[in-house]
C-alpha positions as CSV (number, residue, x, y, z in Angstrom):
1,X,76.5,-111.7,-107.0
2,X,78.2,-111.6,-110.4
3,X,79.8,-109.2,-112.4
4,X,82.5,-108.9,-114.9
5,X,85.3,-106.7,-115.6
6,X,85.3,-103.8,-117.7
7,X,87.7,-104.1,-120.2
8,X,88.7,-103.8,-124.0
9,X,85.8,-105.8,-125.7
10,X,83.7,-106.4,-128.5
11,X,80.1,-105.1,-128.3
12,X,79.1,-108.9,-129.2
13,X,81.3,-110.1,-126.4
14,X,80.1,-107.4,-124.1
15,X,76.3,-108.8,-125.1
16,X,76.9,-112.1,-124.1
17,X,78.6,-111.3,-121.2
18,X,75.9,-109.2,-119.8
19,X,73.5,-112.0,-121.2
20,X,75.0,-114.8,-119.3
21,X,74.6,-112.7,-115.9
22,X,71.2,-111.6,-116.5
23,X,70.7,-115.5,-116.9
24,X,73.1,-116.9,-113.8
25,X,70.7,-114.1,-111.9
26,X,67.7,-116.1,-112.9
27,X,65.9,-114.0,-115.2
28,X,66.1,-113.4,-119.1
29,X,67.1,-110.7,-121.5
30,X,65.1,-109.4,-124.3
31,X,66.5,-106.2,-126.2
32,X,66.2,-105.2,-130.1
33,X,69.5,-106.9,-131.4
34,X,70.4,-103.7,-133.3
35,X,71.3,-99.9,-133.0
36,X,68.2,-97.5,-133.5
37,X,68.4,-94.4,-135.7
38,X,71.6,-95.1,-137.7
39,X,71.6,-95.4,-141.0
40,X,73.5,-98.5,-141.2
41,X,73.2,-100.8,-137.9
42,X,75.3,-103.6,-137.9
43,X,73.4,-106.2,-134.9
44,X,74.8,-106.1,-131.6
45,X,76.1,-110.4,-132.0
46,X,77.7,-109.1,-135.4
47,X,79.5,-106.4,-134.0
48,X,83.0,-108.2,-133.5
49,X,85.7,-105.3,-133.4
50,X,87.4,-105.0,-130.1
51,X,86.6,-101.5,-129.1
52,X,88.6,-99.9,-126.5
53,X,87.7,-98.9,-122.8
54,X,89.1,-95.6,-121.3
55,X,88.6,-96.3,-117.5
56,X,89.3,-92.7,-116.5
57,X,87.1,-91.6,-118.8
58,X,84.1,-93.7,-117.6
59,X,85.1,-92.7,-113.9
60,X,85.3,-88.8,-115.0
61,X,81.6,-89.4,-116.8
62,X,80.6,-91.2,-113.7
63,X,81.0,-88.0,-111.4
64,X,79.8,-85.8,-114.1
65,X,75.9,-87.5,-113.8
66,X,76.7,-87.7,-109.6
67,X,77.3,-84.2,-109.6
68,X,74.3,-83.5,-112.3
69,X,71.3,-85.6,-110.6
70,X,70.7,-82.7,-107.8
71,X,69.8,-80.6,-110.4
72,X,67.6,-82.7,-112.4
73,X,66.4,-83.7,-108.9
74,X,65.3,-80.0,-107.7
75,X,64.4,-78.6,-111.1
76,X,62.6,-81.0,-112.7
77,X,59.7,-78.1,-113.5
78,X,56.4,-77.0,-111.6
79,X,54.6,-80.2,-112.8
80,X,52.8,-81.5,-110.0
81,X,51.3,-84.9,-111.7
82,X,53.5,-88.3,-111.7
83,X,56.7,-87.9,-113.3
84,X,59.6,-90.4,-113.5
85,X,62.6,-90.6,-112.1
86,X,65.9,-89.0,-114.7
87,X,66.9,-91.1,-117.0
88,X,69.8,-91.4,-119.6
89,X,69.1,-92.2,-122.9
């Protein structure tokens, strides 16, 4: 298993972080190096400012979409084709 802490990073450190355990797991990562829908994207390995990480917050969001799914779950409208599972974009 492999995993890194959570911490006060940069979003190019957090990239090749995640990178490198995509890779140790034996598979390969291919995303769009860049922000979509903002005027001016600055690409993800450019993106050097340490940003920082509010553990409590994460955990409060965390329980927020725990809580949240059961509704999405029973809810999700009369459609009786294939739908997907919820997803957050």
């Amino acid at each position: 298993m492999e995993s890194f802490s959570l911490e006060s990073m940069s979003v190019s450190e957090f990239l090749h972080r995640i990178t490198h355990v995509v890779e140790r797991l034996g598979s390969t990562m291919a995303i769009y190096g860049a922000p979509n829908e903002v005027a001016e994207a600055t690409p993800f390995e450019e993106d050097t400012e340490r940003r920082p990480y509010d553990r409590q917050a994460v955990e409060r969001f965390h329980q927020a979409l725990l809580r949240i799914e059961p509704v999405f779950q029973q809810f999700r409208t009369g459609f009786l084709g294939r739908v997907s599972p919820v997803h957050l974009f």
